[in-house]
N, C-alpha and C positions, 0 to 999 in steps of 0.2 A: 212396888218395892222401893226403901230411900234409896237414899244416893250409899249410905254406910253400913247396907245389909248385904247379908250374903246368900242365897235361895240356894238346896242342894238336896240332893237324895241319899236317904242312908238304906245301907241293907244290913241284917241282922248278924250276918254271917258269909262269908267268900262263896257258900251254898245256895245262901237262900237271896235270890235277886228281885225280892218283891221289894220293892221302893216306899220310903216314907219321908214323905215332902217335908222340909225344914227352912223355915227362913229364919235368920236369927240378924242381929248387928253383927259386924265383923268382928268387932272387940270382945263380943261375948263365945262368939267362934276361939278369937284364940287365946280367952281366959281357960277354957276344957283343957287346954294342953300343957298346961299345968300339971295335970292328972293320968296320967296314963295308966292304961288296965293293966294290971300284970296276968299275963298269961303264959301257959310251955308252949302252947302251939297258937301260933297268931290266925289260923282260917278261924276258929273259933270267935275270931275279934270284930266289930264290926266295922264297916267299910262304906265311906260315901261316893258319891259322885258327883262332882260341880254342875248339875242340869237340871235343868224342867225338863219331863216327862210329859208327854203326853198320855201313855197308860203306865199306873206304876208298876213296871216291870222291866231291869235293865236293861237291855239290848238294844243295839244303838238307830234301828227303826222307832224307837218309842222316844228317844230325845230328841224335843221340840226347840229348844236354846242350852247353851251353854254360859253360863256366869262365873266360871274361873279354869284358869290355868294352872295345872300339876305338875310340876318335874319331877318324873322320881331320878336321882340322881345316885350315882354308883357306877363300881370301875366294870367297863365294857368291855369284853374279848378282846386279849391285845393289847389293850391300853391300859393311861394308868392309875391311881388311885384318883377322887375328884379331894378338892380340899378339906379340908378338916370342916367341920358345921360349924366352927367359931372366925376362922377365916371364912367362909361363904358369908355368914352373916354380915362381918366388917363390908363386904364385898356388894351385900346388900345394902344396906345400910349409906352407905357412900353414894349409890345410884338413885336413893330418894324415892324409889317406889314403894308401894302398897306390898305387903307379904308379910306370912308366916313361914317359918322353917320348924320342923320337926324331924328326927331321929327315928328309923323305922327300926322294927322289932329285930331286925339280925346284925343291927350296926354295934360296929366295934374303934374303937379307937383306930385301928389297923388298919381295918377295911371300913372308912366312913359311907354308911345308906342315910341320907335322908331325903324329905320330899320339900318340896318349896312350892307355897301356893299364890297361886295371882287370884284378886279379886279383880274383875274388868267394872268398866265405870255402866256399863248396859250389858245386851247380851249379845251370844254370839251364833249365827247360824251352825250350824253341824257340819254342812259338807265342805266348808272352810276349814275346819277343824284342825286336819294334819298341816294343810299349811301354813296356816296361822303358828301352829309349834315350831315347822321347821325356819320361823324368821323369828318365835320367840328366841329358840335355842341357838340360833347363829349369833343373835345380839349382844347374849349374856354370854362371856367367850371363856372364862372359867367354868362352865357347864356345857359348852357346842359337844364336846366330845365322850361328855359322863353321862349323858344323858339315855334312859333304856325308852326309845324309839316305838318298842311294841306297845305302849302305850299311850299310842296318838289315836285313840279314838273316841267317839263321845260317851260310851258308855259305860269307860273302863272304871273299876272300882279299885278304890286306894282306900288302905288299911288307915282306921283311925289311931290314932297315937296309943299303943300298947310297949311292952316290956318285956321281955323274960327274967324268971327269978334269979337266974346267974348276971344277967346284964344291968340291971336294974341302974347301976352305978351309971352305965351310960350315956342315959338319954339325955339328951338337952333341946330347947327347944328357945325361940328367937322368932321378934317380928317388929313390925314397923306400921302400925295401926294408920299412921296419919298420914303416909307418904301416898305418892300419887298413883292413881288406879291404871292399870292398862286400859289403853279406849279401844275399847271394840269396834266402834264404825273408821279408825283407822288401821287396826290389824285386818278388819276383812277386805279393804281395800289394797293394802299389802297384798292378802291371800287373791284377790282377783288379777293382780298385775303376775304375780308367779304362775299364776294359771292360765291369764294369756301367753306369759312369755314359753310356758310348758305345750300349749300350741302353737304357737309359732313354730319352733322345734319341728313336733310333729308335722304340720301343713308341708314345713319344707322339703321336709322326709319324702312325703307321700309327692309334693311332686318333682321328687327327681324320677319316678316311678311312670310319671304320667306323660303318655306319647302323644305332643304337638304339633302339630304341622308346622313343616318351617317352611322360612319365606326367606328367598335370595341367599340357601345354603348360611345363613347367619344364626338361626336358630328359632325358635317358633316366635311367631307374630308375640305373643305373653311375654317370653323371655328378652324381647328386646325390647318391650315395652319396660318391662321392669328396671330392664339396664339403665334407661337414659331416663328416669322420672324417677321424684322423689314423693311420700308422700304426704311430706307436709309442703310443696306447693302445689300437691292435687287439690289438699285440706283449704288452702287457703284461698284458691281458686272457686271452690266451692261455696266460702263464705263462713267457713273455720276460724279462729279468733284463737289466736297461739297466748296462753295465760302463763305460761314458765317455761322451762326449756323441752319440759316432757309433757305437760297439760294442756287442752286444747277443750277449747268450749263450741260445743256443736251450735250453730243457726237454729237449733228446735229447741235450744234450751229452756225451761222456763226458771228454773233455779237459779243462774248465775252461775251456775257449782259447774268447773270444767271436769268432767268428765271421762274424755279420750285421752290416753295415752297413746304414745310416738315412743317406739324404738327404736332409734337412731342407726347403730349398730346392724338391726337386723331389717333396716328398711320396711318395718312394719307398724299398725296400726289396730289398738284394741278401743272400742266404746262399751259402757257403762252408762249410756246416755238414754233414761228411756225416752222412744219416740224417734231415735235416731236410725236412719237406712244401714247405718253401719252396725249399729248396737244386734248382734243376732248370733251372737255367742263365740264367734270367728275371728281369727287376727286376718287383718286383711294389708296386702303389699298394695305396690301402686296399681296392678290392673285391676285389684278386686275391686280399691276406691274408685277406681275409675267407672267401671261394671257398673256398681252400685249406685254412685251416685250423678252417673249422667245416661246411664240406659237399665234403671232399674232391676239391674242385678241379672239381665240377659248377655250371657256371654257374645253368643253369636253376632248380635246385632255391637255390642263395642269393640270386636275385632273386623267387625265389616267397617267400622266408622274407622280404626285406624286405619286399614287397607287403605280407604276412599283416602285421605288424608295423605296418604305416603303418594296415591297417585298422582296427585292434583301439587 
């Protein structure tokens, strides 16, 4: 695929989810918007999906990547109208990226609907997917809050540019062919650092749950390990190589590319490093790094080496 195409799936109708694979230039994508269908009832309309397929048929086990980002944007329960599609555009326009905006079928001057599409510069895994949205949608911050959410999944189908015969006057549509593409290999690395920090969260949860033996009524051998250690001088100790104040290049590197992140804050530690003792899908504190990488991820035997340590 170039660099200036767009690959996607189209379905016939909001019914029929048989997929038919489409790559086009991007420019020629949003010359069609131009033309909108007129219709009274938009399910009749057809409707793409920004994905490769693996079997062409919608559902989000059968997408294999995804190659663009969709807002549909509109006022959300509670809140309030999003801006006008001609302010959004200015709005776009000014941040220099890659997009097309279009007017969906029930928008009104009153109640502004349109959708906004991102082309990424490659593709993007699926199961990254919602998080990836929820760090597009925090960025762009005249949309964090208009944005309709049940639409963070890979398979979802958005209606192509139609009209109805009373609206017609409506639509408008807006884009920026030459601006810059979202890069996908740094939104999925966003999506991994939210996803460790979403376990981190969890791990801490679970062990306040989790019953330690203490030692010297001070509180379990872990928990005071944790207290008086940090683990970016476990990291370092180790043989860790601190590349910026959050990135840390592991000793099995073979890329050069740092890898690990450091949560300061929450005294934890995710890798992305393959090949690394740490990299094994866990955020890990200071006893884990410790665990891991000086008694091979055997509890018992790194709380016996403290014990020995505290005696001596």
């Amino acid at each position: 695929m170039s660099a200036d195409a767009l690959a996607y799936g189209i379905c016939k109708n909001a019914l029929d989810h048989n997929v038919r694979p489409v790559t086009v230039a991007f420019a020629d994508f949003v010359d069609t918007l131009a033309k909108p269908v007129t219709l009274t009832d938009k399910k009749h309309g057809a409707a793409m999906v920004p994905a490769i397929f693996s079997t062409p048929y919608a559902i989000n086990r059968n997408v294999s990547a995804v190659t663009a980002l969709l807002l549909d944007i509109e006022m959300q329960p509670g809140g309030l109208h999003p801006l006008a599609p001609e302010e959004a555009d200015r709005y776009m326009q000014e941040s220099g990226l890659c997009f097309c905006l279009w007017t969906t079928h029930s928008h009104t001057p009153e109640a502004p609907r349109y959708r906004v599409l991102f082309p990424l510069d490659g593709i993007l895994a699926p199961e990254h997917l919602k998080r990836v949205y929820g760090i597009l949608a925090a960025s762009l911050e005249p949309f964090t809050n208009v944005v309709d959410t049940s639409c963070f999944h890979p398979a979802r189908l958005f209606f192509l540019p139609s009209v109805h015969p009373d609206r017609e006057q409506y639509y408008q549509w807006f884009a920026n062919v030459d601006g810059k593409r979202l890069k996908a290999a740094r939104l999925t690395e966003g999506a991994k650092i939210v996803e460790a920090q979403e376990q981190a969260k969890a791990d801490a949860a679970r062990q306040h749950h989790v019953v330690r033996k203490s030692l010297d009524g001070r509180g379990s051998i872990i928990e005071q390990f944790n207290a008086s250690h940090r683990v970016e001088g476990l990291l370092e100790q180790a043989g860790y190589i601190k590349k910026s104040r959050y990135k840390w290049l592991s000793p099995n590197s073979h890329s050069g590319i740092p890898g690990l992140v450091v949560f300061e804050a929450d005294n934890r530690a995710f890798s992305h490093h393959s090949g690394d003792p740490l990299n094994d899908g866990h955020v890990h504190d200071p006893f884990s790094v410790y665990c891991r990488l000086w008694h091979g991820g055997d509890a018992h035997a790194a709380c016996a080496a403290i014990r020995q340590r505290r005696a001596s």
